[in-house]
N, C-alpha and C positions, 0 to 999 in steps of 0.2 A: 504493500500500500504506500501510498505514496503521503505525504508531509502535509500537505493540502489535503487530500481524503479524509486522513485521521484525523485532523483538525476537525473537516466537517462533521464526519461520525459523530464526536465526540459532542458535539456544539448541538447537533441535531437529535443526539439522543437526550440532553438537557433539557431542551425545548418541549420536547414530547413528553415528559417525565411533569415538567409542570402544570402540564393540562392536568394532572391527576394529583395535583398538590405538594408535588415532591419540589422542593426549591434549592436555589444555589450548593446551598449548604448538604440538605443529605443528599443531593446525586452526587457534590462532590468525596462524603464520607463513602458514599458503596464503591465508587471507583476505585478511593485507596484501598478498600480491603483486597479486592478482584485484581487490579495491577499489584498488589505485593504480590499476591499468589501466584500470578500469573510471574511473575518475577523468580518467586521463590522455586516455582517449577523449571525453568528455562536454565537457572543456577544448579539444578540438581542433573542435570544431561551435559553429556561429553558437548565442549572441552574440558566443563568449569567443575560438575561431579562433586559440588559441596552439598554441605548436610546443614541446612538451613533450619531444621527443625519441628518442619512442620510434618503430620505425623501421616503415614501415608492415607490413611480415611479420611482424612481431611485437606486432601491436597487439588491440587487444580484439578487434574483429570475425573475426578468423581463428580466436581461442579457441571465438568462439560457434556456428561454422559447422560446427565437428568432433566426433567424436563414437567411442568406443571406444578403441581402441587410439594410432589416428592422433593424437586428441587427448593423450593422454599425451604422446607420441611428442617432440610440437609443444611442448606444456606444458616439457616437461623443456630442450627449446631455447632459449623462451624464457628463462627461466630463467638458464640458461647464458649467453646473448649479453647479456642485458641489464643482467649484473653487470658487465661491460665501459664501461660508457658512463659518462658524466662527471658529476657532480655531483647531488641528492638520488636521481634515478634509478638511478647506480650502487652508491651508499649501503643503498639500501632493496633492491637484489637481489644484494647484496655475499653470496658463497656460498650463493646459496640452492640447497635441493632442494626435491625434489617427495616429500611425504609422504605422499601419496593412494594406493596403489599401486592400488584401484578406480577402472578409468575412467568406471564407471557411477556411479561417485558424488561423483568430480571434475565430472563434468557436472553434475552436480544443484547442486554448490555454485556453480558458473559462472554456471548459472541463476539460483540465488535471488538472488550481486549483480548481475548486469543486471538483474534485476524495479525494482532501486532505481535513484533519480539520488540520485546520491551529493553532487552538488557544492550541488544544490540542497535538500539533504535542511538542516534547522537544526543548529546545528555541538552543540548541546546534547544534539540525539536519537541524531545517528551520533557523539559523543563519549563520551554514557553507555553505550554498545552496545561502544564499543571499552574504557573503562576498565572495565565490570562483566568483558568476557573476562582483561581484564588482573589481575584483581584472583582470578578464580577459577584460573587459570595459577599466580598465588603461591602459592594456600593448595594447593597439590597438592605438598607435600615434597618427594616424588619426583624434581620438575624442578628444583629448585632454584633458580627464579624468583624464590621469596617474599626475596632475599638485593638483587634490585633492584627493590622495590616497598615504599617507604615507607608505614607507616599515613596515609591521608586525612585522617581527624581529626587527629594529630600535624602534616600541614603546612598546612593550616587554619591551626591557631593559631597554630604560625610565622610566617604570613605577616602575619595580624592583627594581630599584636606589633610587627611589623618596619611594616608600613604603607608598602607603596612608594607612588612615586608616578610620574605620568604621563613621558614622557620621561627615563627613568634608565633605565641597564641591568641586567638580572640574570643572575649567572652562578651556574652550579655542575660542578662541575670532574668531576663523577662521577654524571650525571644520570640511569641507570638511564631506566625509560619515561619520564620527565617528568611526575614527579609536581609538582615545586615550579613548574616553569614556569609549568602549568594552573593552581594555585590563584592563582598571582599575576597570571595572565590573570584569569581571574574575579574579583578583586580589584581589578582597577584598571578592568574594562569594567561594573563597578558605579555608578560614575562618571556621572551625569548630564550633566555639563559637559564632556563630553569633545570637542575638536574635532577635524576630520578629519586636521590635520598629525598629534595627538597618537595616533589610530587610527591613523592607517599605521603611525609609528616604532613601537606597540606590536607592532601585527604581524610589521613586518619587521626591526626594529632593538633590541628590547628583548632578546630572550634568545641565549644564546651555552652552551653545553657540552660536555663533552667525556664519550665512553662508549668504551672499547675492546672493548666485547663487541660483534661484529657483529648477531647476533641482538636484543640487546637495545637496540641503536644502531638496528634497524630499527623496532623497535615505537616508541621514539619519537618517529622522524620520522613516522612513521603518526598515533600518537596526537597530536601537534601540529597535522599537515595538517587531522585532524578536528575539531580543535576553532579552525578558520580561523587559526591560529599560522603565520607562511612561508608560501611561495608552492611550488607541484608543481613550477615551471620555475625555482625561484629557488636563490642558493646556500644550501646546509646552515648550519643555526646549532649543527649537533653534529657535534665534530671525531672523528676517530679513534682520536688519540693519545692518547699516557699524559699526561697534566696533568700528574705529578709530574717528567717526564723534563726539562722545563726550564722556563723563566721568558719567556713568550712578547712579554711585556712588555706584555700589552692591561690594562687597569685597567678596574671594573668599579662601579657606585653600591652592588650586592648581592651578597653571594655565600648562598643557600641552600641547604644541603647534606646528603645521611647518606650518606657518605662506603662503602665496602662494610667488614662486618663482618671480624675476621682483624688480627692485629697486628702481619704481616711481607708487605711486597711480595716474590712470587719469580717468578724463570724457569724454565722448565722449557727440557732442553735433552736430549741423546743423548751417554752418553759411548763412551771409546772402545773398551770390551765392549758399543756396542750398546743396554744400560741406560739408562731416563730417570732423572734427576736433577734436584734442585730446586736454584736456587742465589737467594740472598737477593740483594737488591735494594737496596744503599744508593743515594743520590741526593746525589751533592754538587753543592751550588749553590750558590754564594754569597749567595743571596738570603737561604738558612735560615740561622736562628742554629745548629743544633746539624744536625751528621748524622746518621743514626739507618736501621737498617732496619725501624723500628718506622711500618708503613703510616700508620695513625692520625696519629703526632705528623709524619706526613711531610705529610699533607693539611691539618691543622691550619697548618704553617707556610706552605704555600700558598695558602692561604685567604689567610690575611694579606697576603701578595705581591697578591696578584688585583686585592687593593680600593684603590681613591682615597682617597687622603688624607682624606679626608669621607665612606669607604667604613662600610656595615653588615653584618656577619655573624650569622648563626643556623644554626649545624652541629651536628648529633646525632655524639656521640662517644663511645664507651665509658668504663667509670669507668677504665681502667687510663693514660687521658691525665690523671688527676685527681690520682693517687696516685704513680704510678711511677718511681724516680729515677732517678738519673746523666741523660740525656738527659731525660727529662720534669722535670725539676726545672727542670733551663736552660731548657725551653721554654717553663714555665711562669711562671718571673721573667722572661722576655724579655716573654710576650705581657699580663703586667700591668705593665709599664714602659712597653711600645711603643704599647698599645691600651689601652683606656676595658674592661675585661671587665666588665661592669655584672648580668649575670644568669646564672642559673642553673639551670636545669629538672632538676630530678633525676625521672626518669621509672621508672616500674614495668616488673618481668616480665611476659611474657604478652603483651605488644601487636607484637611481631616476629613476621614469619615464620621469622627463625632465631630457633632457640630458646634459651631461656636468655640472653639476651643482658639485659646491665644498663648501660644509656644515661643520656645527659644532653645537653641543649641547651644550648649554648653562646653566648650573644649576645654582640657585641661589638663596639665602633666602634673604624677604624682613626683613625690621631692623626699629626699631623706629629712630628720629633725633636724634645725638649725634653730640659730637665737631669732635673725628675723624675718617677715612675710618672704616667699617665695613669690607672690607678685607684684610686682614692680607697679606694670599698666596694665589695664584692660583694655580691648578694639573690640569696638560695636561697630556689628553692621545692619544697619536701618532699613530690611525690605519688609517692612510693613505701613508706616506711612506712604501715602498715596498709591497702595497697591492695592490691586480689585484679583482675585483668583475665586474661582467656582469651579467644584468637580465636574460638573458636565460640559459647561460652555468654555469656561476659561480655564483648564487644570493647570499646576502649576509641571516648568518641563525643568529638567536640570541644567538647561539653554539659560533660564531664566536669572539662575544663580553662577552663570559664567564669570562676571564681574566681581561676583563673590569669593571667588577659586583666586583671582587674579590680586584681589587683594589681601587675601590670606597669606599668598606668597609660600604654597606648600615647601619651596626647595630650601628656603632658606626665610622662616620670617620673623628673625631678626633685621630686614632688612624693608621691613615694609613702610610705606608711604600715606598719610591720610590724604581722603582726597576733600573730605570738609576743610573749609576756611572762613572765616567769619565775614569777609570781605569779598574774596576773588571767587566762592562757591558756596554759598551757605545751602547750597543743596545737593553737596556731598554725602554718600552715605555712611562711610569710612572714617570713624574716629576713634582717638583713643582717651583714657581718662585715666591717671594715676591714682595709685594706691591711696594716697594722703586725699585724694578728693571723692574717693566713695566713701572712705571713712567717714568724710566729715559731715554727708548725708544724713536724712532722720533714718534710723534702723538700720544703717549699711545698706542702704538698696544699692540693687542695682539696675532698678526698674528707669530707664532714662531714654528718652527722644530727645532731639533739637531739631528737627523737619515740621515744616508747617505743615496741617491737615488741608491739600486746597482747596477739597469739597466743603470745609466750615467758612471759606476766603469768599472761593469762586464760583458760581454757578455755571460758568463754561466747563468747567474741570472735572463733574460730578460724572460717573460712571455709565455704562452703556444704561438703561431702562433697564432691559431684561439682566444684566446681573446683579445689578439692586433686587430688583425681584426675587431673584432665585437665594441673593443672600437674606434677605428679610425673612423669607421662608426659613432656612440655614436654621439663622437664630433665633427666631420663635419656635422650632422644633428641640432645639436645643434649650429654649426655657421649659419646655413641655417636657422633658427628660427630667430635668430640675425637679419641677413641681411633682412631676408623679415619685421620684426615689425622696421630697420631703414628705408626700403622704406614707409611702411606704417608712419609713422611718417613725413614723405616727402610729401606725398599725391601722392604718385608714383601706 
């Protein structure tokens, strides 16, 4: 089959699946079980002759010989027995169901992945196949997918900034599908000179994460598999647990991160009328300077923990780790004392799947103890004043933040340039602020513009119609998320 074929199958069997109420989300859960399997089998025949684990009754051939009822029957066992077994295997069927309830057209998708060899297919064609499902899964509100699925453009240039290099590790402690992994795959297998010690450890030794959504913990290791990251029979690079629950003690060269949106880790639990209830989630560890049930400043100080003394981070963070006292204040003079915080991406509305959300990238190098701050200045860069982006009509492309690459100055930027001047550009968006002048702010912010808003100026300036539209909607959708998790918190 040909690259365009499978694409269409693939797309067209989507489609006909939602006439019957199956949406983004679980046609894409059945595929992974069915392409692992179907993987797991192709891996068990000459050349490759490994032992993947799966037990022979429950292996692809048995799915392909049934048909009706029986097949469900089988399906649904599978299923069941397979989330039992030990490592990526019991990972990737860790609670699954069966969301097909048509046996006649469980078959037909069975079909269309045995039409492919999967192992031999290029990790590029069944990788763009798996992130285009991954990607139309976010944009569906509904499921509330688009909450772990980073914009591609946004870690593009993360990673381009950051420039890893061959033989270093990269973590991220909240890896959702594995968006940052893939791009810093494809970032370092760019690489001409790359030799085969330094290809293995990318494959098998470079990345490490952690996701506690099972679901979403599944599409990752899928989405890895596909694009040749880890081995089918090898152990998991993505843990289960809560990252923030302790200090595992592993150290890391990178940590790339967007942390999940929400300001407070909680539990849910049953009290005893029966009732569920949420109970907030502080984390003491000694590792963090301040404790906090504030999520955000809780992954921010773990980030920091993660990386090597010679460690680099780039984490997307809402403004409220920028601005916020009592506890953000202290975490904020800790991590410009302890760490090099060298930049600053202040990012626009519009470009999240949750909506409304107003973000910033975070760079910064960890640093050994010394007597004082490890940052000097901080460089903001200003692409949200006067910028209009919307997922459908305007998305944001990583073209957009070209400018921003350049003034980062990945090779060397001790050597960079502001392009603000109070005189000859004052609508520059490149500036820097010393250590001595955040201090001197109320709270340590670092919450700061100097660009003028020109739609509150000018009404020539104000935005197309239709993407005001589309963002008005945004964020009353996004108030509407608000209200209902304060009645939920109410027990409303």
């Amino acid at each position: 089959m040909s690259t365009d074929s499978i694409i269409s199958k693939v797309w067209g069997f989507c489609t006909t699946l939602r006439d019957d109420g199956v949406g983004y989300g679980d046609y894409l859960e059945q595929l992974t079980y069915l392409i692992f399997l179907k993987m797991a089998d192709e891996y068990s025949r000459p050349p490759h002759n490994r032992k993947i684990g799966v037990p022979a009754e429950y292996s692809w051939p048995t799915l392909k010989k049934l048909k009706g009822a029986e097949l469900e029957v089988h399906y649904v066992t599978t299923l069941r027995e397979l989330a039992n077994r030990p490592g990526i295997l019991g990972q990737v069927f860790t609670k699954s169901q069966n969301k097909i309830q048509d046996p006649a057209k469980l078959a037909r998708v069975v079909e269309m992945v045995d039409q492919t060899e999967w192992v031999t297919m290029g990790a590029d064609v069944k990788g763009d196949i798996y992130e285009g499902l991954l990607e139309k899964n976010a944009e569906d509100t509904k499921s509330g997918a688009g909450q772990y699925f980073t914009p591609r453009a946004l870690i593009q240039v993360m990673v381009e900034c950051l420039r890893p290099v061959p033989e270093k590790t990269i973590a991220d402690p909240a890896c959702g599908t594995g968006g940052f992994f893939l791009a810093a795959y494809d970032y370092l297998t760019k690489s001409p000179t790359l030799n085969r010690a330094q290809k293995t450890f990318l494959k098998k030794e470079t990345f490490y994460g952690h996701e506690i959504v099972a679901n979403t913990r599944r599409l990752c290791l899928m989405n890895l598999l596909l694009h040749n990251i880890g081995e089918i029979d090898g152990e998991s690079c993505v843990s289960s647990t809560d990252a923030l629950v302790a200090d595992n003690g592993k150290r890391y060269d990178y940590v790339l991160a967007n942390p999940p949106f929400g300001k407070k880790s909680s539990m849910t639990f049953t009290n005893d009328e029966g009732e569920e209830e949420k109970d907030d989630l502080v984390y003491n560890r000694q590792d963090f300077w301040a404790t906090s049930s504030n999520k955000q400043l809780n992954f921010l100080q773990h980030t920091r923990t993660m990386l090597k003394t010679t460690g680099q981070a780039a984490v997307v963070l809402p403004d409220n780790v920028l601005f916020e006292g009592g506890v953000g204040e202290t975490v904020r003079k800790k991590l410009l004392e302890n760490t090099e915080l060298h930049t600053i991406l202040r990012l626009p509305t519009g470009i999240f799947y949750a909506n409304g959300v107003k973000a910033n990238v975070l760079f910064f190098d960890n640093k050994p103890a010394a007597k004082t701050a490890w940052t000097k200045e901080v460089w903001y860069y200003d692409y949200r004043t006067n910028i209009h982006h919307t997922l459908k009509r305007k998305p944001m492309r990583a073209e957009d933040l070209a400018d921003f690459i350049t003034c980062y100055h990945p090779a060397d930027r001790h050597k960079r340039q502001e392009t603000w001047h109070p005189e000859t550009n004052p609508e520059g968006r490149w500036r820097k602020f010393t250590h001595a002048e955040i201090l001197a702010r109320d709270k340590t912010s670092l919450d700061t513009f100097w660009l003028k808003d020109k739609s509150l100026a000018d009404l020539d300036n104000l935005p197309d119609p239709k993407d005001l539209g589309e963002e008005i909607v945004e964020n009353i959708e996004a108030g509407l998320n608000n209200f209902r998790a304060v009645l939920a918190a109410l027990g409303a």
